[in-house]
Every structure is written in C-alpha cells, then in structure tokens.
ROZA-332260 format. One record per residue (C-alpha): x, y, z; residue number from 1. Coordinates in steps of 0.5 Angstrom, whole numbers, plus 500, padded with zeros to 3 digits. Each point is the difference from the previous one (the first is absolute). Layout:
% ROZA-332260
+-----+-----+-----+------+
:   x :   y :   z : resi :
+-----+-----+-----+------+
:   X :   Y :   Z :  NUM :
...
+-----+-----+-----+------+
//
This chain:
% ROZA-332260
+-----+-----+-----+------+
:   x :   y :   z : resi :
+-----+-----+-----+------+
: 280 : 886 : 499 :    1 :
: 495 : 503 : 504 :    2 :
: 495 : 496 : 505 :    3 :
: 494 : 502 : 501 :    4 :
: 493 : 498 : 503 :    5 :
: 494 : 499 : 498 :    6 :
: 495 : 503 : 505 :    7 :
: 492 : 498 : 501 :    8 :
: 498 : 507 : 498 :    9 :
: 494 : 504 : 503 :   10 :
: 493 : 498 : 498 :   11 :
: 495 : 504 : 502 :   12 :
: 496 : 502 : 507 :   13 :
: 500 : 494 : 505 :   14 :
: 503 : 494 : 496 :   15 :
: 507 : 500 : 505 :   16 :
: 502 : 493 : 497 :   17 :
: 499 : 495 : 493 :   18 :
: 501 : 493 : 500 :   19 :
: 506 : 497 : 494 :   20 :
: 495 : 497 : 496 :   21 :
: 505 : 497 : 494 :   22 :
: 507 : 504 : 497 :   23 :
: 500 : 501 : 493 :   24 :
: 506 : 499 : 499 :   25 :
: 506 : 495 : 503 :   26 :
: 506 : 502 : 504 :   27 :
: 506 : 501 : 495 :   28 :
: 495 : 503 : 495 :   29 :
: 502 : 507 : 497 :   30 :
: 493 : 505 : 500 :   31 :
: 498 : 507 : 497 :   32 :
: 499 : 507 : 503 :   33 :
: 491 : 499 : 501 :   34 :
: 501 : 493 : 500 :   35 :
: 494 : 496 : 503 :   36 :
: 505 : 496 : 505 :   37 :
: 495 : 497 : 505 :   38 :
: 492 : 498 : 502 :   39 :
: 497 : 502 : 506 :   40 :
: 494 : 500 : 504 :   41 :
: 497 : 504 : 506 :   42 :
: 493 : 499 : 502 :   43 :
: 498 : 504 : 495 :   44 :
: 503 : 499 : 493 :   45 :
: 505 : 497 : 496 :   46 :
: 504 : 504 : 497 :   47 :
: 509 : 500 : 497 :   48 :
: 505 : 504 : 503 :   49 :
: 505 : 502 : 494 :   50 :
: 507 : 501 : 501 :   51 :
: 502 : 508 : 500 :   52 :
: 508 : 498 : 497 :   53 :
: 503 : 495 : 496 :   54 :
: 504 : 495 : 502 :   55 :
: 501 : 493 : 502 :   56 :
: 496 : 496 : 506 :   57 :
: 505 : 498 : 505 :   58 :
: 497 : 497 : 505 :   59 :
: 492 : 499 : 502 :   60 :
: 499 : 502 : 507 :   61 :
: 492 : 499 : 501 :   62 :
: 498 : 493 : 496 :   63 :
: 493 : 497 : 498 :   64 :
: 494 : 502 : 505 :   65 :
: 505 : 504 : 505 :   66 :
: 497 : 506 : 503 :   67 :
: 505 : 506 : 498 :   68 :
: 498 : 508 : 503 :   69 :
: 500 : 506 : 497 :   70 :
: 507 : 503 : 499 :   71 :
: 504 : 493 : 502 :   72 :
: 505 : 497 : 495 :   73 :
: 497 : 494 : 496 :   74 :
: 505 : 499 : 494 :   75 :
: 508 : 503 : 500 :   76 :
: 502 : 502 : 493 :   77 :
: 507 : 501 : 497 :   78 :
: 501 : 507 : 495 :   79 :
: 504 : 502 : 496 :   80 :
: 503 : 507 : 502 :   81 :
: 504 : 500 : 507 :   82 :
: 497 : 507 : 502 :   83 :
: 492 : 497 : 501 :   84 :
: 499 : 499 : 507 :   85 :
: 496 : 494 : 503 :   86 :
: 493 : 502 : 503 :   87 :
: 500 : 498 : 507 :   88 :
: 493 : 501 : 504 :   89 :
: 501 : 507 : 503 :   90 :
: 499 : 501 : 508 :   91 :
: 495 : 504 : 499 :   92 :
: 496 : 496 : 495 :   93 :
: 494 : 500 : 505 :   94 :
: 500 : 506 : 500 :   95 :
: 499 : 501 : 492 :   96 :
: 495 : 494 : 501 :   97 :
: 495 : 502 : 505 :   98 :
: 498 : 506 : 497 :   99 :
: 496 : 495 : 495 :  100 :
: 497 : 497 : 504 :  101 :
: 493 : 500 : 505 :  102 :
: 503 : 504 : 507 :  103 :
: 499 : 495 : 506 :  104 :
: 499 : 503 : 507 :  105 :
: 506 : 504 : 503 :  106 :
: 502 : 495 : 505 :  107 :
: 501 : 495 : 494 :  108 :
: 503 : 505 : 496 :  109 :
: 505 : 502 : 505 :  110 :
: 502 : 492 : 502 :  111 :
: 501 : 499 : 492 :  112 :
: 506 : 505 : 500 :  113 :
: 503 : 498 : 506 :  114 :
: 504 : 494 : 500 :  115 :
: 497 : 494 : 502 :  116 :
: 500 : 499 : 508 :  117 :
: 501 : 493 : 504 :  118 :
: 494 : 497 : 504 :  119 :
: 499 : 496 : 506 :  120 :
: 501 : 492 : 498 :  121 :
: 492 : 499 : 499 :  122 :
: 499 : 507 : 496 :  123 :
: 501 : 498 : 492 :  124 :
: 506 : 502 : 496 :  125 :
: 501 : 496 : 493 :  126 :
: 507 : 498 : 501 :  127 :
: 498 : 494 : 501 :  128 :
: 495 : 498 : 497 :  129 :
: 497 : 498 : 493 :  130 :
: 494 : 505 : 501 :  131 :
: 501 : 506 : 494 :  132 :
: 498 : 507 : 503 :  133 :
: 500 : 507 : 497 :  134 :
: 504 : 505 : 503 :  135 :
: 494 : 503 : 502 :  136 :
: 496 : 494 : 503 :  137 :
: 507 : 498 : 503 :  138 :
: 500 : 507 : 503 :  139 :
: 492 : 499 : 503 :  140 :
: 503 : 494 : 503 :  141 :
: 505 : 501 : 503 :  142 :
: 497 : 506 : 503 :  143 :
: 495 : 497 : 502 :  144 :
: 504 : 495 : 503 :  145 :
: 496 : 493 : 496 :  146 :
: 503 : 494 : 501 :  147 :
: 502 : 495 : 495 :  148 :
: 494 : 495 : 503 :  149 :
: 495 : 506 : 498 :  150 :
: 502 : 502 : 495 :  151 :
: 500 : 492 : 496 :  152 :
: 493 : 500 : 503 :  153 :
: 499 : 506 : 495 :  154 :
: 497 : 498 : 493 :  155 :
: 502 : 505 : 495 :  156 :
: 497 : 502 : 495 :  157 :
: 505 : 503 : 495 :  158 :
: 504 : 497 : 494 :  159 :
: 502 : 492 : 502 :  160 :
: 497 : 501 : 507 :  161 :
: 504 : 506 : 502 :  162 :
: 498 : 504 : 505 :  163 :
: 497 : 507 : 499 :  164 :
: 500 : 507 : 504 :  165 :
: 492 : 498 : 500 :  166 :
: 501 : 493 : 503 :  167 :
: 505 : 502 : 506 :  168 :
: 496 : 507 : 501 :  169 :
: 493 : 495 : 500 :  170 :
: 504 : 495 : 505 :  171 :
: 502 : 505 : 505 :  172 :
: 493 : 503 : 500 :  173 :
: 498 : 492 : 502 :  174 :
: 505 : 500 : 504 :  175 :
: 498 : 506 : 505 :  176 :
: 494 : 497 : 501 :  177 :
: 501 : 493 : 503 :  178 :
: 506 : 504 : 504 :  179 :
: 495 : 504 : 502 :  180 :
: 495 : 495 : 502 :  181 :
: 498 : 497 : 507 :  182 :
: 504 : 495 : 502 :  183 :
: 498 : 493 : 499 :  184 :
: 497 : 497 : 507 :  185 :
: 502 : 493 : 499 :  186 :
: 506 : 497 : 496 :  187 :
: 494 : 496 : 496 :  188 :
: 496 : 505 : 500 :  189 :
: 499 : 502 : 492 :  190 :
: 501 : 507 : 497 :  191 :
: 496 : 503 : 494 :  192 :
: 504 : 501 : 494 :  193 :
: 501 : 508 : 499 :  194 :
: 497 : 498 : 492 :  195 :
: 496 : 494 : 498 :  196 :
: 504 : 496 : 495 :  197 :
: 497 : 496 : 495 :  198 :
: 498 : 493 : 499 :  199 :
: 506 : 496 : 497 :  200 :
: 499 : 499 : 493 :  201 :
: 497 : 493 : 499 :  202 :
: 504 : 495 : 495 :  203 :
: 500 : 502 : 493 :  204 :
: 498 : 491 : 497 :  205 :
: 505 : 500 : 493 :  206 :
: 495 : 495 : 496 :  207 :
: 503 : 496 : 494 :  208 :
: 502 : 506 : 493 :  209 :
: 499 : 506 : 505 :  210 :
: 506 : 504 : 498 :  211 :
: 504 : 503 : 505 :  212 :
: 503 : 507 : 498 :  213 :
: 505 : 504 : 505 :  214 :
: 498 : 507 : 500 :  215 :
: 505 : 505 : 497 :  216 :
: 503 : 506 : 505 :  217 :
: 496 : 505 : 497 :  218 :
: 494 : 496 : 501 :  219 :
: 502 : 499 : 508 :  220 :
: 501 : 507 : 500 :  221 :
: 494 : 501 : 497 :  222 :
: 496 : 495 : 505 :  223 :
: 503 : 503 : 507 :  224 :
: 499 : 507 : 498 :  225 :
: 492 : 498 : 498 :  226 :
: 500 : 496 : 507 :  227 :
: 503 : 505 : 504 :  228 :
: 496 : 506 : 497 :  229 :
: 493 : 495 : 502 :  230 :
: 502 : 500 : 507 :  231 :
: 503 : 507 : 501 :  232 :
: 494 : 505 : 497 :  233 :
: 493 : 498 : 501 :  234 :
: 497 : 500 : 493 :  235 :
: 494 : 504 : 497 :  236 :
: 498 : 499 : 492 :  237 :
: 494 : 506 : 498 :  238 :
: 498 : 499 : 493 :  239 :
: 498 : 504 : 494 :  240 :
: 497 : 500 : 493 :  241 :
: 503 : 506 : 496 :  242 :
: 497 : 503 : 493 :  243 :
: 507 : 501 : 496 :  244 :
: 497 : 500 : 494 :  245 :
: 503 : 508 : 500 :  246 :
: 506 : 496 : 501 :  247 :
: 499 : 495 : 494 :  248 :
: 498 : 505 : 495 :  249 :
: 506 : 505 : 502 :  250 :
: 506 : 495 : 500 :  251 :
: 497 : 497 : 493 :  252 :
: 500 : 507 : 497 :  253 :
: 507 : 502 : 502 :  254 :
: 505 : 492 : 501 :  255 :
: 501 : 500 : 493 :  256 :
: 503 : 507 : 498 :  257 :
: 503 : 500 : 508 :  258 :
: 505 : 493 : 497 :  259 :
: 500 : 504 : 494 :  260 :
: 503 : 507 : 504 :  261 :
: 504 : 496 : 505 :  262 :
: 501 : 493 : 498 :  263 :
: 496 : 498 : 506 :  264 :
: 493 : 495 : 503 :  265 :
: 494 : 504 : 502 :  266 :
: 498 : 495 : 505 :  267 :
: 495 : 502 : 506 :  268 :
: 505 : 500 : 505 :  269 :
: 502 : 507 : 499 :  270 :
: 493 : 502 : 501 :  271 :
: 499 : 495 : 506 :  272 :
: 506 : 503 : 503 :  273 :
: 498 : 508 : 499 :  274 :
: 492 : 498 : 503 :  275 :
: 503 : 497 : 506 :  276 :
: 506 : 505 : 501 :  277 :
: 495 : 505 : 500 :  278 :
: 495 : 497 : 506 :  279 :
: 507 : 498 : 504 :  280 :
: 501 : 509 : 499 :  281 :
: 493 : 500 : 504 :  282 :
: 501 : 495 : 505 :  283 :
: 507 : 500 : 502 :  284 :
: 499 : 495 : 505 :  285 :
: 500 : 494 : 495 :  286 :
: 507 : 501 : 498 :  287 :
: 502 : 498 : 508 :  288 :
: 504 : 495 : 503 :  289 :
: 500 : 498 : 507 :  290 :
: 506 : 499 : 505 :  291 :
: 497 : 497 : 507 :  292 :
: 495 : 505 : 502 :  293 :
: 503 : 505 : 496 :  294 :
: 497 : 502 : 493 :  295 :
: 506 : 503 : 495 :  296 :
: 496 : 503 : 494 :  297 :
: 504 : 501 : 494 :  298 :
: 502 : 506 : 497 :  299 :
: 501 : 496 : 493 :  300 :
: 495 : 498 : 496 :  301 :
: 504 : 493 : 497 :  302 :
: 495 : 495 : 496 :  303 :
: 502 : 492 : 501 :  304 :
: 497 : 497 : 493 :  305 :
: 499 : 492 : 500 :  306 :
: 503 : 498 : 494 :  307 :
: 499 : 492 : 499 :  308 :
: 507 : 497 : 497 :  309 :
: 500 : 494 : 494 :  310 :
: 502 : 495 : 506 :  311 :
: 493 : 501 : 504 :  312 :
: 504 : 505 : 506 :  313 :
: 498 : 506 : 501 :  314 :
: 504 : 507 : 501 :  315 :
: 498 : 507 : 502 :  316 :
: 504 : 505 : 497 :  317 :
: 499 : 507 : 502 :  318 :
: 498 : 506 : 497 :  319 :
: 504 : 506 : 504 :  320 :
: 498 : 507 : 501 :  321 :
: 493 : 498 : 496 :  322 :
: 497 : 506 : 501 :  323 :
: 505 : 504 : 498 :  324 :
: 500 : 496 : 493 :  325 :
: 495 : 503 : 494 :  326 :
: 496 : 494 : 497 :  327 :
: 504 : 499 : 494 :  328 :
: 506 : 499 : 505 :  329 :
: 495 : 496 : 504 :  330 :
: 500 : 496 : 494 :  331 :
: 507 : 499 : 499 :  332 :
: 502 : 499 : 506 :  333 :
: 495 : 494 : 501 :  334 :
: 502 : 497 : 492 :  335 :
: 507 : 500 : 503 :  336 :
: 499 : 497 : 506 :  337 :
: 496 : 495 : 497 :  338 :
: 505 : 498 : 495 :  339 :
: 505 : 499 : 505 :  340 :
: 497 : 496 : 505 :  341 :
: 498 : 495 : 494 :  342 :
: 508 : 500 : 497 :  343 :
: 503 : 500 : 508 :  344 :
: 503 : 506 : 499 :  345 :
: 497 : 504 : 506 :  346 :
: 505 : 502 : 506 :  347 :
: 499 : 499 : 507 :  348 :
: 498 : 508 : 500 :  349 :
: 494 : 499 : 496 :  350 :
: 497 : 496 : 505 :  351 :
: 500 : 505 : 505 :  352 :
: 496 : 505 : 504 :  353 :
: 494 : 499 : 497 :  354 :
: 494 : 503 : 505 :  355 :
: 495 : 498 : 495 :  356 :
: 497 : 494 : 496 :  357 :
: 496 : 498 : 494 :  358 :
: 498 : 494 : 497 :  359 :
: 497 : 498 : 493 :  360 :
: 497 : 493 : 501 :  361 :
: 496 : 503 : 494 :  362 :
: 506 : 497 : 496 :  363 :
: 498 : 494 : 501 :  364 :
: 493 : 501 : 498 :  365 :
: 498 : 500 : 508 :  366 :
: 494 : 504 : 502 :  367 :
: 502 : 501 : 507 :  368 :
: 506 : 499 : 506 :  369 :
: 501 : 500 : 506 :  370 :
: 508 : 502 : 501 :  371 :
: 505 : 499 : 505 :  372 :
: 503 : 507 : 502 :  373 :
: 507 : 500 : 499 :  374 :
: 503 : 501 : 507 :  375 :
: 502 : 506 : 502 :  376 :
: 494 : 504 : 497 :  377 :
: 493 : 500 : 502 :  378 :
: 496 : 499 : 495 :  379 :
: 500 : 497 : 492 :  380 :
: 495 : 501 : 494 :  381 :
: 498 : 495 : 495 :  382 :
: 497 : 502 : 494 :  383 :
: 497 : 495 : 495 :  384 :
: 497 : 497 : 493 :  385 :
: 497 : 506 : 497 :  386 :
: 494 : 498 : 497 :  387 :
: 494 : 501 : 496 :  388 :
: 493 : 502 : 503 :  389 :
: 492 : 502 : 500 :  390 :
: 500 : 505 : 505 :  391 :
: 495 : 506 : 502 :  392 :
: 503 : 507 : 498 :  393 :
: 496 : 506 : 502 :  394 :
: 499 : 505 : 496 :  395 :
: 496 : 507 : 500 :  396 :
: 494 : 496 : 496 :  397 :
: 500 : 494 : 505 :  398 :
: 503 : 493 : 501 :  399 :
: 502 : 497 : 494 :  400 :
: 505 : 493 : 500 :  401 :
: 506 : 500 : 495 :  402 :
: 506 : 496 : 500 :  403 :
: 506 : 503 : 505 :  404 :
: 507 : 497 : 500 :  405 :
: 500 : 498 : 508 :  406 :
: 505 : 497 : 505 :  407 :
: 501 : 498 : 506 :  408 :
: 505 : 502 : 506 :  409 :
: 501 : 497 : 506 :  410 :
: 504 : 504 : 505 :  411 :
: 503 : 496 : 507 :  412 :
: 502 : 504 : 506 :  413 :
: 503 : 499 : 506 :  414 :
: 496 : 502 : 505 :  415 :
: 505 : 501 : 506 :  416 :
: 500 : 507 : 497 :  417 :
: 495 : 500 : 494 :  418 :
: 492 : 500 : 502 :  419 :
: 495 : 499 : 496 :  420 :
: 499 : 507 : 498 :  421 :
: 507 : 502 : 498 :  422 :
: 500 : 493 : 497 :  423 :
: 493 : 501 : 495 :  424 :
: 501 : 507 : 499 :  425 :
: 507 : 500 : 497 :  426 :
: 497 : 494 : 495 :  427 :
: 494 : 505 : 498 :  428 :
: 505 : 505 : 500 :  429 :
: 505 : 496 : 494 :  430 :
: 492 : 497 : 498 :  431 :
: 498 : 508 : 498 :  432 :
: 507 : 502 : 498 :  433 :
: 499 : 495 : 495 :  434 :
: 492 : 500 : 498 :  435 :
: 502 : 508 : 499 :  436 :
: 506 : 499 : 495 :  437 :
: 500 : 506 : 496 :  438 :
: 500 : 497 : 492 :  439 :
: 505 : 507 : 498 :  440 :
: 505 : 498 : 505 :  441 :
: 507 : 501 : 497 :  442 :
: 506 : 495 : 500 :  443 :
+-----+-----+-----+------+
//
C-alpha cells in the first residue's frame, strides 16, 4: 500500500486559496479515480475538487470552513500498489503558480520569493496572531513594516473580512498622508481625517412578524463587491434607444434551423456580444483597469456575462478571447457558460479576466438599468426589454411611422478614466452596429 495526498489543485489566474465548504465522503470511505471528493468555495465560485487516484481516505487535513492554499495537502489517501509516490507540495510551487496570476510590483515580487524576514517588535509578522494574511499581503506588510495595531484597524474587504493587496495598498496611501502631515500644535488639538468616514449606520427596529434572513456567502461577496466598486469608481450611466428590429428579424429567421444544425439556442446574446466586441476594437480604451495612477489596458478582449442563479444570486462567467470567437462559438460558449452557472458546475477559472461586462435586465421584462461595474473593469452595459413601437422612419418619399423593434441600453462607466465622450460614443458605436446588423449574416 501506498500513501498518497491529495493536493487542492490549481484553479485559475488569481485564486491562491479555497474555503473547505463540506467532504463528500468521510474518513475510512474507499473513493474512485474522478470521484468528487470534496466541495469548495473561493470568492468567486463553488466548485468540487475530484481525486485524481483511487484509494481509501485515510486522514482528512483541512475540516469545514478550514482555508487550505493552492497545492497544500487537504486529505492523505492509501493505494493500492507500493510504487505510487505521495504528491508532496514541491519547493517550486510558487514558481508554477505565479505565473497565473496578475504580476505584482517587482519589489513585491522579489519579497515573495525571499524567505520571510524578522522585524523590530512593533512591525507585524503573523506568528502570533489571529489575523489571516496572503502571502502577498503578509509580504507588503512586512516591508512596509505594518504593526499588528495598524493593521487590526484595517477593514477588509475580502471573503469573511480578510484583508486585500487593494485594503493594504490603499491603507499605505492614508498612512503616508497623515505621517507626511504637519504636527499637530497642541495635544488637544484635533486632526481632520485623511478620508471622511460615513455616519454609523442607525438601528434597524425588528417589528413583530418581520423575519430575519442571514445572508448567505455569495450574497456577502456579492454585497462587498457592489459597495467597494461604489466607493472605488465614480459612476456615469449614459442611455440609449436601439432599433434592433434587424436584429429580430434575423434571429427569427435562422434560431430554429441553428438548433436544428447544432443543438443549440439562438438567444440575443451572441449578437450583443459581437455589437459590443466591435465598438470595444474601436475604443480600446474602454477595455482598461486602472492600478493607482497607472492605466493597464488589456490586450484581451474577455466578456463577463451576468447570469442570475435559481437562488437569486448573481454570477459572471466570462467569455475569453471573445473577439476571437465566430458568432456560432459566441453562442456556444454563452449556451455553455449559462447552463453551468444555473447547475453549479463552473470552475474558479470561468470567472476570471473579464475586461468587459454585460448585462440583460430585459430578461426580467426591465426597460432600463443602471449597473454596477464589476471591479477591476471600467465600464459594464446593460441591455433591456426588447419592445414594440411607433416610431418615424425616414424614407426616400418622407417621413413615415411604422412599428420597430426597440430596446434601451444603459451604459455606466468609470469616470476616473473614462469621459463622457469615450463613454457615449462607445455606446453609439455598439447602437449603430446593432441598428445596421445585416440580415444575410451567416452562423
């Protein structure tokens, strides 16, 4: 008999870490080659990790709502057959995983593949204490030199409160204005905070019937994501009314011998996609993030897909390399994403990169919206209801008034780096590539 471990494998550009949410089966249990052995969460997605070989769960290392990181041991198994060897987690492991993920800044780097320093007593280093760190952050903190104190007073903004490489680096931006402040004359003497911080939130009175629903974990990610976005980008919203009426007429005529052919749904998406993939190939400067005061533009064109779930959650799987994609692999990658959000079966991978996102409130019958963009991107369209109406059509013999198909689309952009020009004509550009969709346009 062999002993082997079962490592949380890698799963995807940024997610270094997964929360043990419950094991499929117990210690003592005999499980399968590609049996799903255990569920886990990161602040993206839920997904199962299966067991590579069979054999028989010996020990369980990491329990329920344990955290375990990338390529650490979680379970020990025992196999048949004594040449098998026992994955241990190799000295080069960060090597292999920082490679997936966004490269910090070259210092931090460096500090990441250098063992860890000791500190004066009033710098930080997590021997002792109960606050959870990366290994990225705890290397920015121990450069920087952050004492436990400061850091406590830091809110987190990641999953269960923990601290982000966005939480610290803002942190430090704070703390080297008030260090590079004046003096204060006086003891007494009251110093203006660097950032005003909100009125405290006043007492919610629970009246007799009201019921009280926790809020699940998805639905806090969700929560802390929306509230840090409001307060990272200053949001515009400009609006438009599309004629897709070319757009109807097309997919009426082709979605039922396209299922016929390829066993697939002929939804809008697909079209919405190719509209706005186009308009984003004539303003490059929409598919950005901004890092500080550094613009990073995206070589990539990778399409975030709101997709509600039967609970109420929301989720964003993305479409990678969408440009790249004809528009009958636009509707299968959208048809496959879709299924497997609804059926939790997407991987931390197919919620990472997106540089753009779209929205379809007009599934719920909505007009209009005014979304939220999805941090770290810069803008995010939401398209809705496709409705009928009078409007005036000109014509070679005048003005005439005939029914169209028409839709609004609300378009919300960070104005940190995107102006109201960048802003509205992207829009009109995705408007004119949709009222000029041309009905002989193969799939």
């Amino acid at each position: 008999m062999a002993e082997y471990k079962l490592l949380l494998p890698s799963m995807g550009e940024g997610v270094m870490e997964a929360t043990i949410i419950s094991w499929l089966f117990n210690e003592g249990d005999f499980i399968k080659e590609d049996d799903s052995v255990v569920e886990i969460a990161t602040d993206k997605v839920d997904s199962d990790v299966p067991t590579p070989v069979s054999g028989k769960i010996v020990k369980i290392l990491k329990q329920k709502d344990e955290v375990a990181k990338i390529g650490e041991a979680i379970a020990i198994l025992e196999t048949e057959g004594g040449s098998q060897e026992s994955q241990e987690p190799e000295t080069k492991s960060y090597e292999e995983v920082k490679d997936q993920i966004v490269q910090p800044e070259p210092d931090v780097v460096n500090a990441l593949e250098q063992p860890l320093s000791n500190y004066s007593d009033n710098s930080f280093s997590n021997q002792n204490s109960d606050i959870y760190l990366s290994p990225l952050v705890k290397s920015i903190v121990q450069e920087e030199k952050i004492s436990e104190s400061e850091l406590k007073s830091i809110k987190g903004s990641g999953l269960e409160g923990r601290i982000t490489k966005e939480d610290i680096l803002g942190f430090l931006q704070n703390r080297g204005a008030v260090q590079s402040a004046p003096a204060p004359q006086t003891v007494s003497q009251a110093v203006s905070p660097v950032k005003s911080q909100p009125a405290p939130a006043q007492p919610i009175s629970v009246n007799e019937g009201d019921e009280i629903i926790q809020m699940d974990r998805v639905r806090k990610i969700i929560a802390d994501a929306m509230v840090n976005s409001k307060h990272t980008s200053p949001h515009v919203t400009s609006f438009i009314e599309t004629d897709v009426t070319n757009v109807v007429t097309w997919r009426n005529a082709n979605k039922n011998s396209y299922q016929k052919r390829d066993g697939e749904k002929l939804t809008f998406m697909p079209i919405f996609i190719r509209a706005v993939v186009k308009a984003i190939q004539d303003f490059p400067m929409i598919n950005v993030s901004v890092d500080g005061d550094k613009i990073i533009k995206k070589k990539n064109i990778n399409i975030g897909m709101a997709t509600a779930l039967p609970d109420g959650n929301l989720i964003v799987p993305v479409i990678k390399n969408a440009d790249q994609l004809s528009l009958s692999g636009l509707a299968k990658a959208i048809n496959d994403l879709a299924y497997r959000a609804r059926n939790k079966k997407l991987t931390p991978a197919d919620t990472q990169g997106a540089t753009y996102t779209i929205s379809n409130v007009g599934t719920f019958g909505n007009l209009m919206g005014t979304p939220i963009i999805p941090q770290p991107q810069v803008a995010i369209l939401a398209v809705g209801a496709i409705v009928k109406k009078p409007a005036v059509i000109e014509t070679e013999f005048g003005d005439v008034i005939a029914i169209r198909q028409k839709m609004f689309m609300s378009h919300s952009y960070d104005h940190r780096v995107v102006d109201g020009s960048l802003g509205g004509m992207f829009l009109k550009h995705v408007n004119d590539y949709l009222e000029n969709w041309d009905l002989n346009t193969e799939i």
